[in-house]
Structure formats: C-alpha cells, structure tokens
N, C-alpha and C positions, 0 to 999 in steps of 0.2 A: 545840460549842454546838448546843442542840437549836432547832426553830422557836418553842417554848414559851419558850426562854430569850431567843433574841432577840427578843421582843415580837411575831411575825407569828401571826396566827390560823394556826390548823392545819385546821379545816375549812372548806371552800369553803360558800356559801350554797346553799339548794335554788330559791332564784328563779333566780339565774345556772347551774345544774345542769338544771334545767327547760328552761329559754331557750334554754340549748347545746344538748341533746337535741334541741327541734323545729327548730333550725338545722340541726343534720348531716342530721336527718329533710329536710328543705328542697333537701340537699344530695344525697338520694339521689333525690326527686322532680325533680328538676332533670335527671337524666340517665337514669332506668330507664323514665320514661313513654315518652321521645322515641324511645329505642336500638332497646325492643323492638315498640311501639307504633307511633307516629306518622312515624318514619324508614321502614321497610319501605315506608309506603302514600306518602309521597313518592318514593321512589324507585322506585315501581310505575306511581306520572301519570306519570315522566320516560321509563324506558326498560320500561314492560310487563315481554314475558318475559325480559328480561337481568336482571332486578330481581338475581337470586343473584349476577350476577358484579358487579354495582356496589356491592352491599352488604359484599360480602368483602373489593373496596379500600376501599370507606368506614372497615370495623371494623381492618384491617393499621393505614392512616392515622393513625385515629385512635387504635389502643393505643399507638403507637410515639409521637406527639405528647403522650398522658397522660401517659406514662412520663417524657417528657423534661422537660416542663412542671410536673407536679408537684413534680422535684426540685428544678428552677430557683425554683420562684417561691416554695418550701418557705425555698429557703435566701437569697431575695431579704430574705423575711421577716426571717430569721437575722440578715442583715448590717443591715440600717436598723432593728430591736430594735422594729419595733410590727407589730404582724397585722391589726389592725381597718383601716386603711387598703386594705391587699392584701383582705382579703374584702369589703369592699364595692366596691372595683372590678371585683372579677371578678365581683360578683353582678352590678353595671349592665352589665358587659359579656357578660357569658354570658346572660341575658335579652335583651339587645338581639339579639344575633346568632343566638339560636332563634325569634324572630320571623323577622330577614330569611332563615332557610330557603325559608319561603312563596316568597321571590321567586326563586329559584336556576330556571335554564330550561334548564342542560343540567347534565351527569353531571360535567365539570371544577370548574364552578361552583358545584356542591353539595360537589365532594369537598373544594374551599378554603374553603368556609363553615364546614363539619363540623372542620376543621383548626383554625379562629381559634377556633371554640363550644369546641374544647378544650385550646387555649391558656386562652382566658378561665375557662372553668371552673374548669381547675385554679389558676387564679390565687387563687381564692377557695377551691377543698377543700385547696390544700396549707396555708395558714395558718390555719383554721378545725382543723383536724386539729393542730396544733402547740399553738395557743391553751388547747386544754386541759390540755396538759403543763405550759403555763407555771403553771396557776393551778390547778390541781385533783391536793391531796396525795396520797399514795400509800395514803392511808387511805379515801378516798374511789372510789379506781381502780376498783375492783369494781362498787360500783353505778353509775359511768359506762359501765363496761360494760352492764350491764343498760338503761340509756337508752337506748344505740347499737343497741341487738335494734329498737327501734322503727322505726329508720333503712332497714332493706330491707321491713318490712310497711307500711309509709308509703309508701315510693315504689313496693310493687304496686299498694295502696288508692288512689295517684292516678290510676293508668292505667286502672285501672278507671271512676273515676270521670270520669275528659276523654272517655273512648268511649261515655257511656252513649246510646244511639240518639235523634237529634233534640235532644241539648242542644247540639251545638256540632259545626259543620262542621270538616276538616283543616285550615285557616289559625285559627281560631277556636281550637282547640285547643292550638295551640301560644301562643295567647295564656294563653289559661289556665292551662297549666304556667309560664307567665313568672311571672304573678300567685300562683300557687301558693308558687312558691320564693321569692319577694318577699317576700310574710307569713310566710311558717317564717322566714327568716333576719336579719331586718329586728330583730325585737323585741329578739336578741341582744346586735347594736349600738348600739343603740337605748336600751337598760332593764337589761343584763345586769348591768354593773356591779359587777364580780367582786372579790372581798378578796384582796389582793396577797398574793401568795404568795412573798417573796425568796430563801425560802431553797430554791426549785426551782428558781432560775436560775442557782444558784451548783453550779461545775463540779467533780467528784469531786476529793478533796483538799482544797479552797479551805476557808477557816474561814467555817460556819454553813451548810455543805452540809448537803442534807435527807440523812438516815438512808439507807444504800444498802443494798438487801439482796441483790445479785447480783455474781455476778462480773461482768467485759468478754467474756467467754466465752457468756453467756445472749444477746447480742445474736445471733448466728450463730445458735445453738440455737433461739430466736423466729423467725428469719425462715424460716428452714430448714424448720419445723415449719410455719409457716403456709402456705409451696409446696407442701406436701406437702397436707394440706389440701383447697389449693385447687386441687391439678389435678384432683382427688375430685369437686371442688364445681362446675366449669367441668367436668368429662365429662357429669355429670347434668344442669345447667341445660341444655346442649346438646340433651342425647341421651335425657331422658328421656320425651318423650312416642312417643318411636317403640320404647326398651325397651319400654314399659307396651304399645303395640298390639300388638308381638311376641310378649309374653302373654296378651292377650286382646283381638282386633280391634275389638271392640266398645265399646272404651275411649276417648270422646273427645276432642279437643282442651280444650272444656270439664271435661270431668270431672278432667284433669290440671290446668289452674288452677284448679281448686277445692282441689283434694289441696295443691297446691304455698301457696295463699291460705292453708288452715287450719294447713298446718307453721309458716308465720311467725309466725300469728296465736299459736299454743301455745308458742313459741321468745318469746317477750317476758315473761310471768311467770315462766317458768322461768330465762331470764337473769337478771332484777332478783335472785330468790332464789337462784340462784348465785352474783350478785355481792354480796349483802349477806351472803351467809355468807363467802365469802372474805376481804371484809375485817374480820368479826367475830371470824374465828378466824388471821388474817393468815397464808392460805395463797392467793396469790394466781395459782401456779401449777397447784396440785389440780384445780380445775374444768375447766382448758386442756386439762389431760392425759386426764382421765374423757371428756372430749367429744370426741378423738381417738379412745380406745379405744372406744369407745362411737359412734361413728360406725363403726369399723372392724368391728365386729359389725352393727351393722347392713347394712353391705356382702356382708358373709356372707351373711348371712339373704337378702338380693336374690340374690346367686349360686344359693344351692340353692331359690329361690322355683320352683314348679310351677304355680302359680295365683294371679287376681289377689289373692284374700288377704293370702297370704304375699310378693307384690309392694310390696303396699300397706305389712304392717308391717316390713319393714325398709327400705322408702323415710321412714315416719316416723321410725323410729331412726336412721337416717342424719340427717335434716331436721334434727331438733329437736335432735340433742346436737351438729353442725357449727356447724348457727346461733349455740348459743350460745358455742360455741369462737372463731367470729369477732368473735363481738359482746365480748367476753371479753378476747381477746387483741389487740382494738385500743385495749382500755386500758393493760392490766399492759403493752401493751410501752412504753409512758411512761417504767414505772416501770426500765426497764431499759439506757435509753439514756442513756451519760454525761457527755455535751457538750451540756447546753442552750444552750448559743451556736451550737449546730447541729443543732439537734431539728428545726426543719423541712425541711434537709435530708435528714438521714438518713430521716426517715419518707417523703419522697419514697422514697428506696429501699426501706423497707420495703413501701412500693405495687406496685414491681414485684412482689411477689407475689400482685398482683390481677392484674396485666396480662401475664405470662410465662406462665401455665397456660393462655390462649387461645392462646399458640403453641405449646404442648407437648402441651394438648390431642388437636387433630384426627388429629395424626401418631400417638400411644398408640393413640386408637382405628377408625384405620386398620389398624394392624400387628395386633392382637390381632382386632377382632370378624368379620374375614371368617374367619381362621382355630380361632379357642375358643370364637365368640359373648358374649353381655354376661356370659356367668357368669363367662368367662375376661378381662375386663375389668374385672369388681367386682372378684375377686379380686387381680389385679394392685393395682387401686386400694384394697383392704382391706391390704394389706401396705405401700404407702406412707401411711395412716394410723397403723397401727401403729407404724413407724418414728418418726413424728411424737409419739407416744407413751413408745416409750422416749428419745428428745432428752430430752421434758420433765421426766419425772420421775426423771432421772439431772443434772438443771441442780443445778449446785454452790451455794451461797451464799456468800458474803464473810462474812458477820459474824453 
C-alpha cells in the first residue's frame, strides 16, 4: 500500500520545511559561535597562556560527551515516540547553561559546565535531527537537504555578528547567542505544524511502509562515505589558515574568513539546486557521490597549488562540492535508515562521523606534514574522498 493509497499526504508543507531549516540553522548557532568564538576568549580571562592546553581537554570532553549524548537522547526520543518535548528541553537547557559559562572562575569548573552545555545540547540536536525523518517524505529529502547548506552559513554569520566591536561585551554575548538560538528554534515548535506522515514510521516489511529504495547494505556505505569526508573537512577547518600562509605569508587571518565566509555563502544555492534535481529525477545518491569526486579533485589541485591562486581555486572546489555533500547527505540518509522506531538512535551514530575525524584528524596530520608537507596530506586526503566515491556509486538498490 502506497502513502497515496492509505490517505497520508505525500508532501510535507513548505511552512513546516522553512521553520525546520531555521531550527537546525538555530542549531548550528547554538554551538559554532561559542566553540570557535567566545570559548577560546573565556578560557584566555581563566588561564592566559595555558589557554591551548585547557582548550584541548575542553574539545576531547566535550567530543566524547556529544558522541554519547547524542545517541542517548536520540533514542530517548525513540522510546517515549515524541521529539518536541526533547528539543525544547534541551533548547531551555542548553541556553541556560551558555549563559552560566560567564560564571565559571577556574579551568574544572568551566570544563563541568562545557560537559552539561553538551549534555543539553544534544538533548535538543538528537531529536530535532530525527524529527525530520519522522515527517518529511523521501520525495522531498533533496531539498531538505538544500535547507540544511544554510545551517553552517548561519552559524558563521552569527559569530560574526556577536563580535562586531562595541555592540556587546564577552558575558553579553553569550547572552545574545541564547537569544539567537531561542528565535531560530522556537517558531518550529511553536507554528511548524507538520502533516503526519505514518507511512514513514512504519518499519521495513510492516504493511503501508513508505517505498524503500536501498538495500540495509547503504546504511554502512552512508556512514563510511561520510567519515571519509569528514576527516577531509576537519584537516582543513583545522589547518587551513596556516596551509594558506605556507603559501603566501602575506595571507591573513582575515582574509581566510572571508575565503571560508564566501564558500558557505556559494554552497547554499547550489545545494537547494542539487537537492531539487535529485528529487526531480529521484537520484538521490548522484549528487553525494559528484560532491566526493569533486571535492577529491579539488584536493589535487591544493596538492600541486604553487601560488595563492591555484590555492585558492581548489580550496573553493574542495569548499563548495563538500558543503554540499554534507548538507545532501544529512538528508538521503533518512531515507536509508530501516527502523524508524530507532531513527534517533542510530543518527546519534551516524554523528560520530562529525565527532571521530577530530580524533583521527590531528594524528593523520602529524604523521604525513613534517614528513611530505600539505601536498602529501591533500593527497592522502584526495584518496579517502575518492573511496567515498566509489562506496557511493556502486550502492545497490532493493527495488
């Protein structure tokens, strides 16, 4: 039985598709202002020059708390069958506890705040992340993908905007990221009001399951691809502003957020028109896999770069077809996971592949740049793209 035939609308609303979008956008302002912004200059009042070694247990702490937290309150969600309750607690509570940073007066005391901020946190991204599986059809998956590209240019564009000189002192600021993420996530709950979608809750095999079109085999192939990915994408956010002066000293701090500002900003229409062709011509793998390949050439092009030029364009080739590969593939993998009675679960797992390439990271680019330098690093990293590549477009189909 199709969802047509059992009486459930088949397209989601574009008010409740909108409302999601500046939620999740909410969702990345909530933690990309604090992490790379307004944490370092707190932990600079505390301990000056130790700031690197306290911030390095802050970031261990707190990947290994995402990781765990995510999956838990993913599949908290799972077991009591509602999500809205779980994300507006975590929004009141993840808000509350980025204010009481301001009062943290030694290095233990900040590193236990930082720990509950992402308990709470994820209390509200693991089910906020599920919610759209529940209710947004596989027809639509594409251009929620394209909504979600807005999600990391959102939470640069707010950082930018808490720092701008004389509007708002570092306690003041982190009020203003509360209030930020407040109004992106708030309207959702509030007004979203999404058209039930039952036959996505119903579990592979069961009668009036929505249309499957993967094997159990693509779940592996998805995550696997998107590690790959993202140790690509965590060596650059890391390392790229010190590649770029290796090439040209003259390249400054600024000048790389700007470079970095306008990838996102170009990664947002081109996701939307990748995701509306995919589900126009219902290939919702193609675009994943071209934005692998396609990232992995632009790797190249950094490898044999001689000058900032040829720096520049294949850091944009890299930028704009990754971006849209994650923004992409934090939908279609919805569409691939078989157990909606445990979607928030497993997408907690699917997260470790945000949060393991920060510990695979550092070590890859220890072992490799003192000895081949960054070419012999992109490189390395241009072949784990690629791999990510042939996964995807060797993924089987069911039916």
């Amino acid at each position: 039985m199709t969802a047509a035939e059992a009486g459930a609308p088949q397209r989601q609303s574009l008010r409740f598709m909108w409302l999601y979008a500046l939620a999740a956008a909410g969702g990345a302002v909530s933690y990309v202002p604090f992490l790379t912004l307004l944490l370092p200059v707190r932990v600079t009042e505390l301990v000056a020059e130790e700031n690197i070694d306290l911030l390095a247990y802050i970031a261990f702490a707190g990947a290994i708390t995402a990781s765990l937290a995510n999956i838990g309150f993913g599949w908290l969600s799972d077991l009591t069958g509602s999500r809205k309750p779980w994300i507006f607690g975590g929004l009141v509570l993840s808000c509350l506890m980025l204010v009481t940073v301001r009062t943290a007066s030694d290095p233990l005391e900040l590193i236990g705040l930082i720990v509950i901020w992402q308990l709470s946190i994820n209390m509200m991204l693991a089910p906020l992340a599920a919610w759209a599986g529940d209710v947004v059809p596989d027809g639509q998956k594409g251009f929620l993908g394209g909504l979600l590209s807005f999600a990391p240019a959102l939470g640069a564009a707010s950082g930018a905007l808490v720092t701008i000189p004389g509007l708002a002192g570092p306690d003041e600021r982190l009020v203003m990221v509360a209030g930020l993420v407040a109004a992106m996530v708030l309207p959702v709950l509030l007004f979203g009001k999404p058209q039930p979608m039952p036959q996505l809750m119903r579990a592979v095999g069961e009668p009036g399951e929505a249309v499957r079109t993967f094997s159990r085999g693509a779940v592996s192939r998805m995550w696997l691809a998107r590690l790959l990915v993202q140790i690509a994408e965590a060596a650059l956010f890391a390392y790229l502003l010190i590649w770029l002066v290796s090439v040209d000293p003259g390249f400054s701090d600024n000048d790389t957020a700007r470079l970095f500002a306008i990838v996102l900003a170009l990664s947002v229409p081109l996701a939307l028109v990748a995701g509306r062709w995919s589900d126009s011509r219902d290939r919702p793998i193609l675009p994943l896999a071209l934005g692998a390949g396609v990232g992995a050439i632009g790797l190249v092009i950094m490898a044999l770069a001689q000058d900032m030029a040829g720096a520049i364009i294949g850091y944009v080739v890299f930028g704009l077809s990754t971006s849209v590969f994650l923004a992409l593939h934090s939908s279609q993998t919805l569409r691939v996971l078989p157990k909606p009675t445990t979607r928030g679960r497993d997408l907690g797992l699917f997260n470790l592949t945000n949060t393991v390439p920060s510990l695979i990271m550092p070590w890859l680019t220890l072992a490799l740049v003192p000895v081949f330098g960054f070419g012999g690093l992109f490189v390395v990293l241009a072949v784990l793209a690629s791999l990510a590549t042939l996964l995807l477009i060797t993924m089987p189909r069911s039916n």
